[in-house]
C-alpha positions, -999 to +999 in steps of 0.1 A: +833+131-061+820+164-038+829+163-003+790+160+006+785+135-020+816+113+003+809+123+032+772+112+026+791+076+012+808+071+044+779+079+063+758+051+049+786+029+047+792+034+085+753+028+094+752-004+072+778-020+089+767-011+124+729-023+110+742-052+102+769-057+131+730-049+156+713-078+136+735-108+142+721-131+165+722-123+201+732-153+224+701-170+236+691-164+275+688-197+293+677-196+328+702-208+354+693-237+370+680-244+406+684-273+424+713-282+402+722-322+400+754-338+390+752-360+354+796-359+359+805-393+366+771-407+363+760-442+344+731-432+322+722-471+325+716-467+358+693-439+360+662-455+357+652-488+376+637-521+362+605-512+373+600-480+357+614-492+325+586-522+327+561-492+333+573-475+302+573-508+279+609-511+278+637-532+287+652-537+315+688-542+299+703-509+286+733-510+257+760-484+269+779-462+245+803-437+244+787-410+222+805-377+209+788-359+236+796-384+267+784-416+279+752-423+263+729-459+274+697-472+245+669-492+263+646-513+235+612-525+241+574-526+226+568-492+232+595-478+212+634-467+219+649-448+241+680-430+246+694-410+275+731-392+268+745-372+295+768-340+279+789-326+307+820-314+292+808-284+270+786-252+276+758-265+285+722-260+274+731-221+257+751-239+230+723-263+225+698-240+226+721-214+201+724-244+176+684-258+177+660-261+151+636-232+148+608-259+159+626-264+191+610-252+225+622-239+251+600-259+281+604-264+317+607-299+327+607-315+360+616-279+371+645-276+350+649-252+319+647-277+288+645-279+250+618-301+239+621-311+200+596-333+185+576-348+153+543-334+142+529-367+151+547-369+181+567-406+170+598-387+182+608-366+214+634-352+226+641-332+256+677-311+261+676-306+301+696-285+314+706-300+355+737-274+359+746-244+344+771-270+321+754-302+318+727-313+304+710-348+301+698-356+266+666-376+261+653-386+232+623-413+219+609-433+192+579-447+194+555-466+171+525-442+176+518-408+189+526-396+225+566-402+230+565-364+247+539-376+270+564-404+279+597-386+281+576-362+303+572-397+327+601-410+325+628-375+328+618-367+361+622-404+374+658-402+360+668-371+373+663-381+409+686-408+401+713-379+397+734-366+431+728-330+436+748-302+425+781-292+442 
């Protein structure tokens, strides 16, 4: 092999691994969040009240459970299911956000950056929202019939006002 016929090697061999090494996935941006709240500590069975779980077709009785992510509570009722799990011991809503489906959004919610992931139909919501720069309350529904986004969009807001503020 000529030296210009190697040098010319190691010159494309060098670009492709920096091409390559520039087209890996750069860690998604998620806004910071203002107004922070506190989901540590919190019982996600007590974040919404009988009243606005009767306004939502649901009942009043949530079933607690201790889901990989953290405490998690699953109110059933006529219009659908819902589930609220609060994830405050990882990275908060970058590594969600890093790991979503291509479908997923990136919404604000309630004033808080979010990742809303839903069904063509809409029979299934879910909203990621971020409260502090590590925590983030998970919401998700299952309806019956169309319009669990419009719900969730309802019922996150009354939930996080049920959370302290941030320290």
């Amino acid at each position: 092999m000529t030296d210009r016929l190697r040098q010319t090697v190691v010159l494309i061999l060098g670009l492709s691994v920096l091409l390559i090494s520039c087209g890996s996935p750069a860690p998604l941006a998620v806004p910071s969040v203002g107004n922070a709240r506190d989901a540590r500590g919190a019982d996600p069975c007590a974040l919404l009240s009988s009243a606005q779980l009767a306004a939502h077709g649901l009942d009043a009785t949530g079933t607690p459970a201790v889901a990989e992510e953290g405490p998690r509570c699953g109110w059933r009722g006529p219009s659908g299911e819902l589930d609220v799990t609060l994830y405050t011991g990882g990275a908060g809503l970058a590594t969600l956000a890093a790991n979503s489906e291509p479908t997923t959004s990136r919404v604000r919610l309630a004033g808080y950056p979010a990742l809303e992931t839903f069904t063509g139909r809409g029979e299934f919501c879910q909203y990621d929202v971020g409260v502090a720069d590590r925590q983030v309350v998970s919401v998700a529904m299952a309806a019956p019939a169309p319009g669990s986004c419009d719900v969730l969009q309802q019922v996150v807001p009354e939930l996080l006002e049920h959370l302290p503020p941030g320290r």
